[in-house]
Structure formats: C-alpha cells, structure tokens
C-alpha positions in Angstrom: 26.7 -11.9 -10.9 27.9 -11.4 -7.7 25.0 -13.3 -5.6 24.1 -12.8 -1.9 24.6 -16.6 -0.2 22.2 -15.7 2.4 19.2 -14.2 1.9 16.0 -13.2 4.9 12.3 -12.9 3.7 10.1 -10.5 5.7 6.5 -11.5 3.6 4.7 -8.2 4.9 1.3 -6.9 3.1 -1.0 -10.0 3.2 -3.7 -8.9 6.0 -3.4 -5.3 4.2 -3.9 -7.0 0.8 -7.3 -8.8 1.9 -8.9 -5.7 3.3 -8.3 -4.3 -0.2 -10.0 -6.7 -1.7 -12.4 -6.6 1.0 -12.2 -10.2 2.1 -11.2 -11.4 5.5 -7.5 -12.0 6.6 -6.7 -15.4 5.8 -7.4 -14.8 1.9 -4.6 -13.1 2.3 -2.5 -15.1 4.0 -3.4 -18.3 1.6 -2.1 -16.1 -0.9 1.0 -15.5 0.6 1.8 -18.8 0.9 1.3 -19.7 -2.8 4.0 -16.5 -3.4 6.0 -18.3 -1.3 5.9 -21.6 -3.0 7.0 -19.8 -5.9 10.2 -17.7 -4.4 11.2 -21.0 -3.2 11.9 -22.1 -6.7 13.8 -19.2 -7.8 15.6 -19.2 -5.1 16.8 -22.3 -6.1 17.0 -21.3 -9.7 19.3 -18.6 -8.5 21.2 -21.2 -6.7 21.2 -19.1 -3.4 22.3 -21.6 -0.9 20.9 -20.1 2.2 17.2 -18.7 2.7 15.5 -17.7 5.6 11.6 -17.0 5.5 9.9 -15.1 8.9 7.3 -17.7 9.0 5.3 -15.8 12.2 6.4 -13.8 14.6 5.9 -13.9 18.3 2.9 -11.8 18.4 1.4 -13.0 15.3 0.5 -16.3 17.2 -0.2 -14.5 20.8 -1.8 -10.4 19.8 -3.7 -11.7 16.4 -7.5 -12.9 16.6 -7.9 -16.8 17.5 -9.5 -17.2 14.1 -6.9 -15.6 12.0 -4.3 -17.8 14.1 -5.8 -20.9 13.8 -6.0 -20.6 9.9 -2.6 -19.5 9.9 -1.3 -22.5 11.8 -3.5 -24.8 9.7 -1.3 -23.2 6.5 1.6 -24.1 8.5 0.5 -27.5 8.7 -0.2 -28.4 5.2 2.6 -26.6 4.3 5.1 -28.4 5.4 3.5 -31.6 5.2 4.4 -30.9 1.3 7.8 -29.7 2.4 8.5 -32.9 4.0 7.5 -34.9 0.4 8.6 -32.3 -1.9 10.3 -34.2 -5.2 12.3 -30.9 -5.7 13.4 -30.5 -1.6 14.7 -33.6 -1.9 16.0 -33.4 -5.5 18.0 -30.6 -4.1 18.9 -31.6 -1.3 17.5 -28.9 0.7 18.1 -29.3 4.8 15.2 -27.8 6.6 15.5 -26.0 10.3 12.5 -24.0 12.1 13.9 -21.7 14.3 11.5 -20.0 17.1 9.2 -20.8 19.8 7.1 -23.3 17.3 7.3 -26.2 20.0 5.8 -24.5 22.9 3.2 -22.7 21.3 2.1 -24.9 18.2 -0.8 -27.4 18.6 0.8 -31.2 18.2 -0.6 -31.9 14.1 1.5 -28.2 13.4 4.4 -29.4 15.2 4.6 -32.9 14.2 4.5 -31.7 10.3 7.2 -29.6 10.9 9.1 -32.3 12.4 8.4 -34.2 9.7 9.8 -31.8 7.0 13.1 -31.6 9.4 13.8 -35.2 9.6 13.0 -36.2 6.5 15.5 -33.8 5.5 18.2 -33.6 7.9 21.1 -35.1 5.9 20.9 -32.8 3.4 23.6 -29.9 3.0 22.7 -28.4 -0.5 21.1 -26.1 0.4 19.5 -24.6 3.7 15.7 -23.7 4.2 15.1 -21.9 7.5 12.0 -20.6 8.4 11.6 -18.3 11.7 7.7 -19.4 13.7 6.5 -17.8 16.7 9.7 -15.9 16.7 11.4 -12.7 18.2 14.7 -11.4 17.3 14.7 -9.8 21.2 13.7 -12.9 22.5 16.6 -14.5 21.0 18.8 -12.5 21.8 17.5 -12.3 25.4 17.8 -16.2 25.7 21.5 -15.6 24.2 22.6 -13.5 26.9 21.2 -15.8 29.6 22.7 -18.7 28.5 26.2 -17.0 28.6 25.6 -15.5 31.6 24.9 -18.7 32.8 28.6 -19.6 31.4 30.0 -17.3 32.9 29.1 -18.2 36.1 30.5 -21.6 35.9 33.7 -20.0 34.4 34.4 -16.6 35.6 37.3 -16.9 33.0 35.4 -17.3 29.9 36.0 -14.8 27.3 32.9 -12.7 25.3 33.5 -11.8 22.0 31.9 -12.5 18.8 32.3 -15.9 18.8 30.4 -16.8 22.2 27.7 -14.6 21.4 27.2 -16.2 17.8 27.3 -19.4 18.9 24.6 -19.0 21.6 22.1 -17.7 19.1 19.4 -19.9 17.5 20.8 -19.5 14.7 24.2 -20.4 15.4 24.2 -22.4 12.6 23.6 -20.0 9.7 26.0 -17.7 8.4 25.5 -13.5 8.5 23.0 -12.3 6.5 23.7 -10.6 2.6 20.5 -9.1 2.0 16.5 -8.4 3.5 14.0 -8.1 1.8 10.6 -7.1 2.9 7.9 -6.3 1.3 4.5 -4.2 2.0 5.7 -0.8 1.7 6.7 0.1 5.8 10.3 -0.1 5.7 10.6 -0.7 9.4 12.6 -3.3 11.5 10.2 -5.9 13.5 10.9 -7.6 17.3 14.9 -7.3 16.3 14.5 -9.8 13.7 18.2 -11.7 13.5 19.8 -8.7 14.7 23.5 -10.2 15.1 23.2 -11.8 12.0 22.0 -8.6 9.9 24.5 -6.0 11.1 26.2 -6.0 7.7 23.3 -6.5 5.4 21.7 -4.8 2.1 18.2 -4.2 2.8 15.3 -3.8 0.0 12.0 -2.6 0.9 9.4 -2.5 -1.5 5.6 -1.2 -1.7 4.3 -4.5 -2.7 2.2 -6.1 -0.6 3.4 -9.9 -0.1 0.6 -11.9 -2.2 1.8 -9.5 -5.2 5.6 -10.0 -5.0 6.4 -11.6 -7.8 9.7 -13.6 -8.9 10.7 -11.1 -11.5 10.7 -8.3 -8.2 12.5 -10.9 -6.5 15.4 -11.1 -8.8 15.2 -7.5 -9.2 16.5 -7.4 -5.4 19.2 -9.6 -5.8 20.3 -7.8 -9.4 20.5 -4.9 -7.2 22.3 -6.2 -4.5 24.7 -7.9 -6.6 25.5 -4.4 -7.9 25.7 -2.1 -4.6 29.1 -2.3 -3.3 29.0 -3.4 0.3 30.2 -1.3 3.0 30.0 -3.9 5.8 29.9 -1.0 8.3 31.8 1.5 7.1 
C-alpha cells in the first residue's frame, strides 16, 4: 500500500456531538480525547511516521467560554502527562513537538506537562508526534514573513524562495503534508491551518463527528488515499 508519511488531524464534531446528546461541551471533548488515544495507535500500527493533531486553535483558547477552556486545558494537562510516561511512546520511539502559541497562553501545570512529554522524548527520531495548541495557520505565517523581512533588512541580498520561506515556519521541521483529514461533516479550511505545508495534499472530510471516528474510518482514509493518484498541483 502506498502510505501517506505525513498525515494532519482536524478532530472537528465534539461540541456538536454533546449538544446531541444534550450534555454540556466538555463531554464532548473528554470523548475526543479517548478517540484520539486510540488513532494514535493505529497510526502506529500503520507505521505512518509523521502525525500532526490540531490540538486547539487560536480562538478555541481566546472566543470559547472560560469554563469550556479551562476543562479543555485540564485535558491537555493529563494528557500529556501520560504522553510523557507512555510505555508505547517510548517503545516507539516517538519524538514529541507542540507547535503554537501554548507558552504564552497556557497556565504553568499545562505547560510544564507538555514540556515534560517533549523532553522526555526529544531523542527520539522513530517517529514524530506533533500537536498544533493555541494555534493559527495565518498567524504562522504572519510571524514567517516578519522574520524574513527582518532578514532581509540585514541582507538586502538575500534571496526568497521556497526554501527561506519553509524554513521560517514553525514547522520547519516537518515535511509537506500527504493527506487531511477532518471530521464533523463542514468541509471547510480553519485560520489557514499549515497552509505552506498542505498545498499538495489529499484531503478527506467526513460527516462524523470526532468522538465517533473510529479507527476502521481512519484506515478507510488512508486506503483511499493510498489509491487516488496525486496530482501535486496539476
């Protein structure tokens, strides 16, 4: 099978699934992250070496209720506190990177977890597990342009191309992204997410709302993908 090597993770549905049920928000979102838990292991079953999972966005931490937010971050925290001693992360040697405005807008127990799970898995090169928190593809790209205009100004000679632009992205690091998948049924772009890094990408939107996505859809994407010839812009 002819499998994507990176793969992005919009989880969309989970607010929309607990006012269905008719329970507050964060049902939902506890939900979510127990469907997450459990694409993280087929990823790895799949042997995809690069996944990237849209943690929060920007306005999820500053437009949502404080309530809603504060459960949210408290996920975040417990979270990756069993990131940071997962058997199978560091089985696998899976490197962790949070990418986003997490350390300016993140109470200090939410950051220091997530530091945690970065650290204690920072020499690792399996596989990579990136997860974007408080984050905004336009802010990111925004940040990008400063910084080489910035470059510029000190070198009036310096070349842009693809290159410079890449490598003043947050995620420099990663290589483009294969395929998107996001679920919850609006098949929409949000805040620019990774917008470099998706120009070539297969996308796969489905109607199920996040805490229902289940591994078997999950492999269902990347069966499809691995059978849609890529067009990579033409």
């Amino acid at each position: 099978m002819n499998l994507p090597q990176h793969i992005v993770l919009i989880p969309d549905g989970n607010r929309r699934w607990a006012k269905k049920k008719g329970l507050p928000p964060f049902f939902g979102h506890r939900e979510g992250a127990k469907t997450t838990e459990k694409i993280l292991k087929a990823v790895l079953d799949l042997k995809i070496p690069y996944f990237t999972f849209w943690g929060s966005s920007l306005d999820n931490i500053t437009k949502r209720p404080s309530q809603e937010v504060k459960f949210l971050l408290k996920i975040f925290e417990q979270n990756f506190r069993k990131l940071a001693k997962s058997k199978e992360v560091h089985k696998n040697g899976i490197k962790i990177n949070v990418i986003g405005r997490w350390k300016e807008m993140f109470p200090e127990s939410v950051k220091k977890a997530i530091q945690e799970a970065i650290t204690q898995t920072k020499n690792y090169n399996n596989y990579r597990l990136t997860f974007l928190m408080a984050y905004s593809g336009i802010d990111e790209m925004i940040d990008a342009i400063r910084r080489i205009a910035n470059r510029k100004e000190q070198s009036a000679n310096l070349k842009i191309d693809e290159s410079i632009i890449k490598n003043n992205l947050w995620t420099k690091d990663l290589p483009p992204v294969d395929l998107v998948i996001r679920t919850g049924g609006e098949p929409h772009w949000s805040a620019g997410l990774m917008m470099w890094d998706v120009a070539n990408a297969q996308l796969y939107f489905t109607n199920t709302l996040y805490p229902d996505f289940s591994v078997e859809e999950f492999k269902k994407a990347v069966e499809k993908y691995s059978q849609t010839e890529r067009r990579m812009g033409r």
